[in-house]
N, CA, C, O and CB atoms as a CASP TS submission, in Angstrom:
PFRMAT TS
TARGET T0000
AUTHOR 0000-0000-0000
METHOD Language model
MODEL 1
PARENT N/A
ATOM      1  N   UNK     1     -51.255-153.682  42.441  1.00  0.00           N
ATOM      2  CA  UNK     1     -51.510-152.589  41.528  1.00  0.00           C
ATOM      3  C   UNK     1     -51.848-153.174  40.153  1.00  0.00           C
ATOM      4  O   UNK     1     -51.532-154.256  39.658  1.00  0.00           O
ATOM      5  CB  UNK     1     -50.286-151.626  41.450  1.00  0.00           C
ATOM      6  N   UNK     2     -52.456-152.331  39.753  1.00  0.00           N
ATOM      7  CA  UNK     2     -53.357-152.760  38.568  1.00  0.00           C
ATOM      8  C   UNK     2     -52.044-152.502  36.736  1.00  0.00           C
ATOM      9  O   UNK     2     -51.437-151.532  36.282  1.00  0.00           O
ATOM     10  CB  UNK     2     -55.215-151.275  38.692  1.00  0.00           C
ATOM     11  N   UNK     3     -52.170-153.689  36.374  1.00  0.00           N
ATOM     12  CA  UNK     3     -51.353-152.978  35.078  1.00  0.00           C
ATOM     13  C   UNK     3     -51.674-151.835  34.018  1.00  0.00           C
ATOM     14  O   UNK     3     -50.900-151.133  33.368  1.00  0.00           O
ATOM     15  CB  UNK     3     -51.138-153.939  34.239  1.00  0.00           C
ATOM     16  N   UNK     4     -52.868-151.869  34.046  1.00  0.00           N
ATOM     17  CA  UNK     4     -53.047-150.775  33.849  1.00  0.00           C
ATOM     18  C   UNK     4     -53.019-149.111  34.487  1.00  0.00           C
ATOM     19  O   UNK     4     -53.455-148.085  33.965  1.00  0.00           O
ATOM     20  CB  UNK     4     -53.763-151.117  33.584  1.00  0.00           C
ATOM     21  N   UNK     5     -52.482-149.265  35.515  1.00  0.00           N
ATOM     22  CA  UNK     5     -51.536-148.124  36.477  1.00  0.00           C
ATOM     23  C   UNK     5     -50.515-148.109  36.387  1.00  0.00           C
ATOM     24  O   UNK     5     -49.977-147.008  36.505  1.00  0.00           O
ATOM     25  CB  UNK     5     -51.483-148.105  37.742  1.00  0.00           C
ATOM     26  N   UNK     6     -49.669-149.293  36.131  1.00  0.00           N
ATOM     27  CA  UNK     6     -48.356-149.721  35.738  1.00  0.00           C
ATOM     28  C   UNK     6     -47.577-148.673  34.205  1.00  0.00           C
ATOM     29  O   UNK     6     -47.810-148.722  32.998  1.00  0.00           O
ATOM     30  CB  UNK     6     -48.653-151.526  35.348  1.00  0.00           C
ATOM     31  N   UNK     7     -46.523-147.729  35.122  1.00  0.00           N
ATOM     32  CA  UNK     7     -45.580-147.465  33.406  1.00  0.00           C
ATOM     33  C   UNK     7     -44.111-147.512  33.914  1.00  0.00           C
ATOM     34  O   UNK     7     -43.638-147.539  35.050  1.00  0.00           O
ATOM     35  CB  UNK     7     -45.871-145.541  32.408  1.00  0.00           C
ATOM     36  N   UNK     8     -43.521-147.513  32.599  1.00  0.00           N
ATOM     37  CA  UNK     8     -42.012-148.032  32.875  1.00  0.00           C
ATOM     38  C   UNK     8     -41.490-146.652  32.183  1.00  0.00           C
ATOM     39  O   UNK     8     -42.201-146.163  31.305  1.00  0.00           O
ATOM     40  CB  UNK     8     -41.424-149.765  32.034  1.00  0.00           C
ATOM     41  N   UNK     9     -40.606-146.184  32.447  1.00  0.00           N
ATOM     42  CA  UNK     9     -39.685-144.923  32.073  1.00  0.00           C
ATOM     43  C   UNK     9     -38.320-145.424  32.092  1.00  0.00           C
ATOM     44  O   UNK     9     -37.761-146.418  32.555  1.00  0.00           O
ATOM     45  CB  UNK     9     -39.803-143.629  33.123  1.00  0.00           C
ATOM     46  N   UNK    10     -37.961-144.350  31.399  1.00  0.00           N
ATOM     47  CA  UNK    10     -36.468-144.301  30.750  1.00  0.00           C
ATOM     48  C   UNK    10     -35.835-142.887  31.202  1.00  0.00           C
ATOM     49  O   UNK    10     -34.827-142.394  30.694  1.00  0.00           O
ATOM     50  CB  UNK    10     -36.510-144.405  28.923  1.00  0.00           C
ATOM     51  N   UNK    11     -36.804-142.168  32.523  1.00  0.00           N
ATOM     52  CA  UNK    11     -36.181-140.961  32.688  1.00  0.00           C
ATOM     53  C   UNK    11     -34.373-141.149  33.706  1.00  0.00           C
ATOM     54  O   UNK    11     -33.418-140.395  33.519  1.00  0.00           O
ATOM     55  CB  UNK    11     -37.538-139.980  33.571  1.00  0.00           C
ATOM     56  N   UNK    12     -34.386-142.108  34.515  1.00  0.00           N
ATOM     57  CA  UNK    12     -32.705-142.380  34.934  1.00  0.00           C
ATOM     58  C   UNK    12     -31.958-143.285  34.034  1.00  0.00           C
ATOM     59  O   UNK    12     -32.352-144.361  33.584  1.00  0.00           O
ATOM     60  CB  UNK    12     -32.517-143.111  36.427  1.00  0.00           C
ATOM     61  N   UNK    13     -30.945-142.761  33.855  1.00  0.00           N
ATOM     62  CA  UNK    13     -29.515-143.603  33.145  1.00  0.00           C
ATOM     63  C   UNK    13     -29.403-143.272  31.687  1.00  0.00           C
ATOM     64  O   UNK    13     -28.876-144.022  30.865  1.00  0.00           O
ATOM     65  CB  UNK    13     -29.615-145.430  33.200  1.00  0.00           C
ATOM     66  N   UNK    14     -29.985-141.986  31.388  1.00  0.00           N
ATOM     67  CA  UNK    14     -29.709-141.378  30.328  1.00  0.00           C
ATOM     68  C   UNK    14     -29.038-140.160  30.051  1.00  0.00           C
ATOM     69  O   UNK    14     -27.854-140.213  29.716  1.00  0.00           O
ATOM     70  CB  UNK    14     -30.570-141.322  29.917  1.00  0.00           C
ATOM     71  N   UNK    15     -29.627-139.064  30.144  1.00  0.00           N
ATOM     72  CA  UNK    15     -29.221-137.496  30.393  1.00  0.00           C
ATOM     73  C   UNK    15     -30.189-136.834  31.596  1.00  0.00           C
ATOM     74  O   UNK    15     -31.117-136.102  31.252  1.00  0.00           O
ATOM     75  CB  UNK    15     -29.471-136.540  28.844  1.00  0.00           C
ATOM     76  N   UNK    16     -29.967-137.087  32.895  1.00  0.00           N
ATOM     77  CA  UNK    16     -30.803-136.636  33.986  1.00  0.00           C
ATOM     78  C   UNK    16     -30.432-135.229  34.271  1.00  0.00           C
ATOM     79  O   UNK    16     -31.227-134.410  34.731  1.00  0.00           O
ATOM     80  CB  UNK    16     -30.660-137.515  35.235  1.00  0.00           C
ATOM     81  N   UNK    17     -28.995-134.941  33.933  1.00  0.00           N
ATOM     82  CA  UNK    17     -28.525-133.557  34.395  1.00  0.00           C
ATOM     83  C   UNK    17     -28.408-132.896  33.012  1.00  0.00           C
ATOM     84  O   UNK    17     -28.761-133.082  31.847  1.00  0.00           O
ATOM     85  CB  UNK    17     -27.028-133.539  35.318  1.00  0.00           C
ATOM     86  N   UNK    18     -27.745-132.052  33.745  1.00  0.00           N
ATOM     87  CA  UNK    18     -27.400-131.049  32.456  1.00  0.00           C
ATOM     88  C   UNK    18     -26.137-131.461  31.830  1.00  0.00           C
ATOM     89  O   UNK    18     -25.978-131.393  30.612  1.00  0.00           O
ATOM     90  CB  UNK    18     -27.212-129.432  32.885  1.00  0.00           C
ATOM     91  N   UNK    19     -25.383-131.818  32.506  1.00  0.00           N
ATOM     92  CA  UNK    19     -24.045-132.663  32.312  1.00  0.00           C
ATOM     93  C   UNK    19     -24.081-133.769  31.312  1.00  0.00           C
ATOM     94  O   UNK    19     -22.968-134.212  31.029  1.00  0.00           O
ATOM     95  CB  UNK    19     -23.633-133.329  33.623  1.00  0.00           C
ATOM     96  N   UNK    20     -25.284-134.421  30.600  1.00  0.00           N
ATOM     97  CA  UNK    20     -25.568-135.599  30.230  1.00  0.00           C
ATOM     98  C   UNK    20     -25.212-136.759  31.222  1.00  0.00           C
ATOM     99  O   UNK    20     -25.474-136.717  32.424  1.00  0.00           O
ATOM    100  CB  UNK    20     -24.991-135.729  29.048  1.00  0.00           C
ATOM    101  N   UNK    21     -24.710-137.590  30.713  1.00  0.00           N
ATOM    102  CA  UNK    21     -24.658-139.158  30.880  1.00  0.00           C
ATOM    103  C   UNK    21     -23.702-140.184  29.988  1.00  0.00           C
ATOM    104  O   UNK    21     -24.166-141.238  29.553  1.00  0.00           O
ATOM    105  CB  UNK    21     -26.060-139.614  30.613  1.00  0.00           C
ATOM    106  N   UNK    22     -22.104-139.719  29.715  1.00  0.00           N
ATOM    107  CA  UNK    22     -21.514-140.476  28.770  1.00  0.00           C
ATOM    108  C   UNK    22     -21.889-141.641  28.458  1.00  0.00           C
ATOM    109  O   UNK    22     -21.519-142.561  29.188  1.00  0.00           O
ATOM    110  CB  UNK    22     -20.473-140.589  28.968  1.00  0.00           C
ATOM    111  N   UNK    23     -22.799-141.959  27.188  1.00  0.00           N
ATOM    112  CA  UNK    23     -22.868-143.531  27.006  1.00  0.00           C
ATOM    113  C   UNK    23     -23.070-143.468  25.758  1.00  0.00           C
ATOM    114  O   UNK    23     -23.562-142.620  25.012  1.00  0.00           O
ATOM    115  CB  UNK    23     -23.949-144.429  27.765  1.00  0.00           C
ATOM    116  N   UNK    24     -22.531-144.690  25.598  1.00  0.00           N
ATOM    117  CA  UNK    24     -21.724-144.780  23.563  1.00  0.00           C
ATOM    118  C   UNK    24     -23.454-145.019  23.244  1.00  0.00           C
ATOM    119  O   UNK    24     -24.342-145.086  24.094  1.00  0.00           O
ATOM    120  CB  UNK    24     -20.063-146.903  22.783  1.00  0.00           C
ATOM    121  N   UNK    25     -23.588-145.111  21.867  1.00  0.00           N
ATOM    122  CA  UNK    25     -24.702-145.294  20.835  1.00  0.00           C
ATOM    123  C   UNK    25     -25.410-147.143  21.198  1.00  0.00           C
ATOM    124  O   UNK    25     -26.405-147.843  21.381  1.00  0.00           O
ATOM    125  CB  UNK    25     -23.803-145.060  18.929  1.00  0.00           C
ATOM    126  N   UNK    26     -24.224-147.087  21.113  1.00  0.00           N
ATOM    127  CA  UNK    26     -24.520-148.785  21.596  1.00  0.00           C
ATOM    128  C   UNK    26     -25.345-149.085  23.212  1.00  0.00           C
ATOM    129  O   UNK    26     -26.326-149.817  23.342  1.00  0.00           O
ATOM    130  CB  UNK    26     -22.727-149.633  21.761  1.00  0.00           C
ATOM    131  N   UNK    27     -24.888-148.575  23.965  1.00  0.00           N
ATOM    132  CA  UNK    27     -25.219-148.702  25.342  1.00  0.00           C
ATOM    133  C   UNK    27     -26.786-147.821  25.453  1.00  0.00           C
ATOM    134  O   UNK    27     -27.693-148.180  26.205  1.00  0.00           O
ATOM    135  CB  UNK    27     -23.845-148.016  26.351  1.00  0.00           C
ATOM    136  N   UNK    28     -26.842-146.835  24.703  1.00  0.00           N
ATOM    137  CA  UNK    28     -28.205-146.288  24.521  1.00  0.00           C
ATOM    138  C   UNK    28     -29.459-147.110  24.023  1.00  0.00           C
ATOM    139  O   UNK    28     -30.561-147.238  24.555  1.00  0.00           O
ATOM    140  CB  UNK    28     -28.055-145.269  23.635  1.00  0.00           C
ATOM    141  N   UNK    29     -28.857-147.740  22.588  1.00  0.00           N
ATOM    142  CA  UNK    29     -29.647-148.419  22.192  1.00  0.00           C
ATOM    143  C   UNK    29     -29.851-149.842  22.968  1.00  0.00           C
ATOM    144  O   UNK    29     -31.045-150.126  22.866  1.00  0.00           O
ATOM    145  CB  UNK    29     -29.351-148.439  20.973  1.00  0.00           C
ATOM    146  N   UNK    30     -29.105-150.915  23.753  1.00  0.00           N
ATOM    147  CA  UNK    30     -29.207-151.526  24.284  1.00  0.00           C
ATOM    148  C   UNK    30     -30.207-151.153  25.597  1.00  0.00           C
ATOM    149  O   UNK    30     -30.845-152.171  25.866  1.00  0.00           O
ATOM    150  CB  UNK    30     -28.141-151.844  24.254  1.00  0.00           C
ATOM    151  N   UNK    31     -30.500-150.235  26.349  1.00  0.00           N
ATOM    152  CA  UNK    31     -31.292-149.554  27.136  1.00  0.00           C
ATOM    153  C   UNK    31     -32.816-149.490  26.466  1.00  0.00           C
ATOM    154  O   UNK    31     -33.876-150.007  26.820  1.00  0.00           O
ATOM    155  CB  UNK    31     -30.623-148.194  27.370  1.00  0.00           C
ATOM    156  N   UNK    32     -32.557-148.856  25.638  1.00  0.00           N
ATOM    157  CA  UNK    32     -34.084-149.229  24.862  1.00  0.00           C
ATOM    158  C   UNK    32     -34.814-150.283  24.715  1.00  0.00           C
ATOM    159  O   UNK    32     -36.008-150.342  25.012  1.00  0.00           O
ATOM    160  CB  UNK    32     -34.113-149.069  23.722  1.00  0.00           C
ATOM    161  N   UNK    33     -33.896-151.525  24.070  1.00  0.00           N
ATOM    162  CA  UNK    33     -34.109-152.532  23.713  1.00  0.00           C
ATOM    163  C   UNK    33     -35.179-153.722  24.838  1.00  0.00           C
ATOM    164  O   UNK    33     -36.089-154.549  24.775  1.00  0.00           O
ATOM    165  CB  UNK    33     -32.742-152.823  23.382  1.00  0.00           C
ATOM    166  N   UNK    34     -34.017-152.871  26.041  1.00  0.00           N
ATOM    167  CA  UNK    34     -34.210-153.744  27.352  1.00  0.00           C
ATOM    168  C   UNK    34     -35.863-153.100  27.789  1.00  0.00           C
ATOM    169  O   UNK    34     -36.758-153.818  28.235  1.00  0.00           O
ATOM    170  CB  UNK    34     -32.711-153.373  28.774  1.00  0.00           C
ATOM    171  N   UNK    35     -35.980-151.743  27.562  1.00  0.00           N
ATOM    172  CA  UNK    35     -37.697-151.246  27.799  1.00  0.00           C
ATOM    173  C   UNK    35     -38.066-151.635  26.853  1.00  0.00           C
ATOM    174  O   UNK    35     -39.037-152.378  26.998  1.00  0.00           O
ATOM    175  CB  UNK    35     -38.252-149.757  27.949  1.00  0.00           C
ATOM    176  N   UNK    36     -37.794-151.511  26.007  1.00  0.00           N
ATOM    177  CA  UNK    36     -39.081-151.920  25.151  1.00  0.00           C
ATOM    178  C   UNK    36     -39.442-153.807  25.327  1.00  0.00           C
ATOM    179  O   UNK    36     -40.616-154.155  25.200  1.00  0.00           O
ATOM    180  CB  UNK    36     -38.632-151.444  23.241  1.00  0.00           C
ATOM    181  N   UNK    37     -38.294-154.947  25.630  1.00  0.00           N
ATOM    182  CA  UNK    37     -38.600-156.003  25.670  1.00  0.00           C
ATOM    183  C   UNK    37     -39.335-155.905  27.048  1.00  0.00           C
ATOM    184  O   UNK    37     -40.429-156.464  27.117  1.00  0.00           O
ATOM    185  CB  UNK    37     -37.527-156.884  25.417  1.00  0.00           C
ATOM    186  N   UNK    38     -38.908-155.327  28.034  1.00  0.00           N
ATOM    187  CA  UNK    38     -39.831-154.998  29.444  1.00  0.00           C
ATOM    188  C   UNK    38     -41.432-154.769  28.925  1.00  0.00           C
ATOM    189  O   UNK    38     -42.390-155.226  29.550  1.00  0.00           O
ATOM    190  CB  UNK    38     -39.201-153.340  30.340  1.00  0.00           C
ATOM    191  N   UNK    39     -41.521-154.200  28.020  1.00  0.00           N
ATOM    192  CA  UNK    39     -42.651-153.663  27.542  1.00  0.00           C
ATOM    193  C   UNK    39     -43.610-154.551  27.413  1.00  0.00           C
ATOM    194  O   UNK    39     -44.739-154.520  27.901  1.00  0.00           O
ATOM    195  CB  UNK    39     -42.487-153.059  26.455  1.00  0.00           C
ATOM    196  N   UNK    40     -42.950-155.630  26.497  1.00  0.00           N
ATOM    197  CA  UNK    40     -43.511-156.429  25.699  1.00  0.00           C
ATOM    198  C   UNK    40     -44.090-157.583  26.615  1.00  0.00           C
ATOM    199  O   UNK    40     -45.247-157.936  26.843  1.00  0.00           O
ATOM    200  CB  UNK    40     -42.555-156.827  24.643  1.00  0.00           C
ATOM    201  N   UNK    41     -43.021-157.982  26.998  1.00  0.00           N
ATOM    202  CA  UNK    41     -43.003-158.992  28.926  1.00  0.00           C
ATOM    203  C   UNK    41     -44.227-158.861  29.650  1.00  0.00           C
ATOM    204  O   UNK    41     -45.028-159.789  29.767  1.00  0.00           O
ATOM    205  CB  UNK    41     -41.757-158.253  30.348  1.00  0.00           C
ATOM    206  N   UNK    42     -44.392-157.660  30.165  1.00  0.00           N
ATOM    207  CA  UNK    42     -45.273-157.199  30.838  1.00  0.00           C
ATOM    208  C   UNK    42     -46.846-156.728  30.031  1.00  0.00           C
ATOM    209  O   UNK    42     -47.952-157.168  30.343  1.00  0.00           O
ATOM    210  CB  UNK    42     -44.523-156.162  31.476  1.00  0.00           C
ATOM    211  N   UNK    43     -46.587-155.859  29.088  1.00  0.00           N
ATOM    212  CA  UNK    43     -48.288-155.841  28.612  1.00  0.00           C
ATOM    213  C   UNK    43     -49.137-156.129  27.166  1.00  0.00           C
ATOM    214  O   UNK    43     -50.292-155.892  26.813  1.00  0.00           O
ATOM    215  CB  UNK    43     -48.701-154.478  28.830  1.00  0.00           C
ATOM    216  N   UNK    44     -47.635-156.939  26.335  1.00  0.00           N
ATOM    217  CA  UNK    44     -48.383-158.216  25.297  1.00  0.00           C
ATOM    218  C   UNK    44     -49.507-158.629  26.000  1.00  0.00           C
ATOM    219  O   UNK    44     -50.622-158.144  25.810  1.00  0.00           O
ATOM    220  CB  UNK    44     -47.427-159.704  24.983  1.00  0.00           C
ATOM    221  N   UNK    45     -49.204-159.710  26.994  1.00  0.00           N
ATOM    222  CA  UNK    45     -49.891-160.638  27.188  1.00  0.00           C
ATOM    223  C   UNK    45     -50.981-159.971  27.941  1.00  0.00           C
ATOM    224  O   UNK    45     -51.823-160.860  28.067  1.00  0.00           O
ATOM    225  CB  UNK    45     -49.209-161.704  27.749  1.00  0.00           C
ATOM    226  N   UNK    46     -51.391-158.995  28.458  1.00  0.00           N
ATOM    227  CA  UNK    46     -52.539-158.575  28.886  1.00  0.00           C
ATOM    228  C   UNK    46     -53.471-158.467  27.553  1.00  0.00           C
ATOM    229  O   UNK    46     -54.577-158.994  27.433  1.00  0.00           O
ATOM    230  CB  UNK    46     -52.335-157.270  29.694  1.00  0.00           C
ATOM    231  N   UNK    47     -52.786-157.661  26.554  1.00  0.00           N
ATOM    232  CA  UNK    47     -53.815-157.393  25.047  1.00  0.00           C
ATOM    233  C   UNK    47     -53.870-158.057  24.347  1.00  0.00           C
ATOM    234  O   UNK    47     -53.954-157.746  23.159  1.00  0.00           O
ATOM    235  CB  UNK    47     -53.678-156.511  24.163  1.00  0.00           C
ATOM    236  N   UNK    48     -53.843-159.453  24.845  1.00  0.00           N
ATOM    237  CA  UNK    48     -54.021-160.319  23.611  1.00  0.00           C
ATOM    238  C   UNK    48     -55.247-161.334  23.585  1.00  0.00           C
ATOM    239  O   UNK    48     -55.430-162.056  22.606  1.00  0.00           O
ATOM    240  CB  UNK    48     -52.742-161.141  23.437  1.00  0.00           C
TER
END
């Protein structure tokens, strides 16, 4: 598959239900961190 077909989501391990997803500020932002460095990993180096 082409990377440019390629996307990464953040829709599980956050608030999927209505119930949320207990997770401190910290553990949220660490989740991000980890997509967005996924991000970077994967399609920096195609645009450069």
């Amino acid at each position: 598959m082409s990377l440019d077909q390629l996307c990464l989501s953040t829709q599980c391990g956050f608030a999927s239900t209505e119930e949320g997803n207990a997770l401190t500020e910290e553990q949220q932002q660490a989740k991000l961190e980890l997509v967005a460095q996924i991000a970077r990993d994967v399609w920096d180096e195609q645009h450069s």
